[in-house]
C-alpha positions in Angstrom: -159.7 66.2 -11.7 -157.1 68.8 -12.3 -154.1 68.2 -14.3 -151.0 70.6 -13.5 -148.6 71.0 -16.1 -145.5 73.3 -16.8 -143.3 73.7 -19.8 -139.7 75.2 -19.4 -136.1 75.1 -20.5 -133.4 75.3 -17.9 -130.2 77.3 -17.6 -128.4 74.5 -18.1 -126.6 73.0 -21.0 -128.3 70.9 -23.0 -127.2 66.6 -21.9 -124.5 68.5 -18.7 -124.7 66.7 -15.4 -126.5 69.8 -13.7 -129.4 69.8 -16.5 -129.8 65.4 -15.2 -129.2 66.7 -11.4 -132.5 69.2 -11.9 -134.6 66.3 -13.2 -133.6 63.8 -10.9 -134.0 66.5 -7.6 -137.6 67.4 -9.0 -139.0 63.8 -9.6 -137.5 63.0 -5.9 -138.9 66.1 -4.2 -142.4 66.2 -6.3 -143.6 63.1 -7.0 -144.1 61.8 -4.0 -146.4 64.9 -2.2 -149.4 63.6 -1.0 -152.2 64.2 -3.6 -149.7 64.1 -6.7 -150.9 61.4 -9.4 -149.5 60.6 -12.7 -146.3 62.6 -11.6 -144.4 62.4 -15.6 -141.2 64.2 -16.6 -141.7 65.2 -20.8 -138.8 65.9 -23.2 -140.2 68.8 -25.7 -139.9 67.0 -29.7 -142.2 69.8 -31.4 -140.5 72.3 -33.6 -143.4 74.9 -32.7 -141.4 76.3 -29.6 -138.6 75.8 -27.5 -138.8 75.0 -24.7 -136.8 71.4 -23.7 -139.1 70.0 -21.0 -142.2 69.1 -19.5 -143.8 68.2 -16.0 -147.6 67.3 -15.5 -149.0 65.4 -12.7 -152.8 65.0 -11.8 -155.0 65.8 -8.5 -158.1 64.5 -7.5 -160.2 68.0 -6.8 -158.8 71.6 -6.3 -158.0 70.3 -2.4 -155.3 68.5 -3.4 -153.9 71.0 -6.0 -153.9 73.5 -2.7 -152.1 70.8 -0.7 -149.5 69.7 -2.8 -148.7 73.7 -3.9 -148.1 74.6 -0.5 -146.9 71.5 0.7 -143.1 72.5 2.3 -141.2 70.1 -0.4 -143.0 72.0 -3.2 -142.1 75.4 -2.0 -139.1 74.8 -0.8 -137.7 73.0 -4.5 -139.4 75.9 -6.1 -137.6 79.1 -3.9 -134.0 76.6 -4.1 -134.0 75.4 -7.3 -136.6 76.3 -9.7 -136.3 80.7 -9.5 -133.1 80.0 -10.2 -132.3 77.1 -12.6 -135.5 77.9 -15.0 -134.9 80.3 -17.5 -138.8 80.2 -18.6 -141.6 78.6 -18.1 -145.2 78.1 -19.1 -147.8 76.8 -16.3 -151.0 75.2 -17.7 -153.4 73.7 -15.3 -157.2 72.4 -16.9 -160.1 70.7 -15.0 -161.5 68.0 -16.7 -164.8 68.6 -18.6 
């Protein structure tokens, strides 16, 4: 099992309607790729960084990792939306033990 996970604050306003419009688009255009499990959207509450939110999904083996990271609704939300509404990010992906 492989769980994919990103942290990342937006250029957004904190609460504006194009901050809600990011989170809604990416749960729409993610979590339904074939292979995607556990698909969870994360609101960042630690004080030890700052960055405002969190995606982490699960895949069964590194096949489906490969599958949903080229799949055309991944790529394309990541070229239209994500290099240019992400100020910085943070992309952690283990394999379980």
């Amino acid at each position: 099992m492989i769980r994919h996970s990103v942290i990342f604050t937006l250029v957004h306003p904190h609460g504006s309607p194009e901050e809600q419009a990011f989170l809604r688009d990416a749960r729409i255009a993610l979590e339904d790729i074939p292979g995607v499990r556990q698909f969870e959207q994360l609101r960042q509450v630690s004080k030890k960084n700052d960055y405002r939110f969190g995606f982490s999904m699960e895949f069964a083996d590194q096949r489906a990792y490969d599958g949903y990271d080229s799949h055309p609704k991944h790529v394309d939300f990541v070229q239209n939306r994500w290099n240019h509404e992400v100020e910085r990010f943070l992309e952690i992906d283990y394999e379980r033990l």
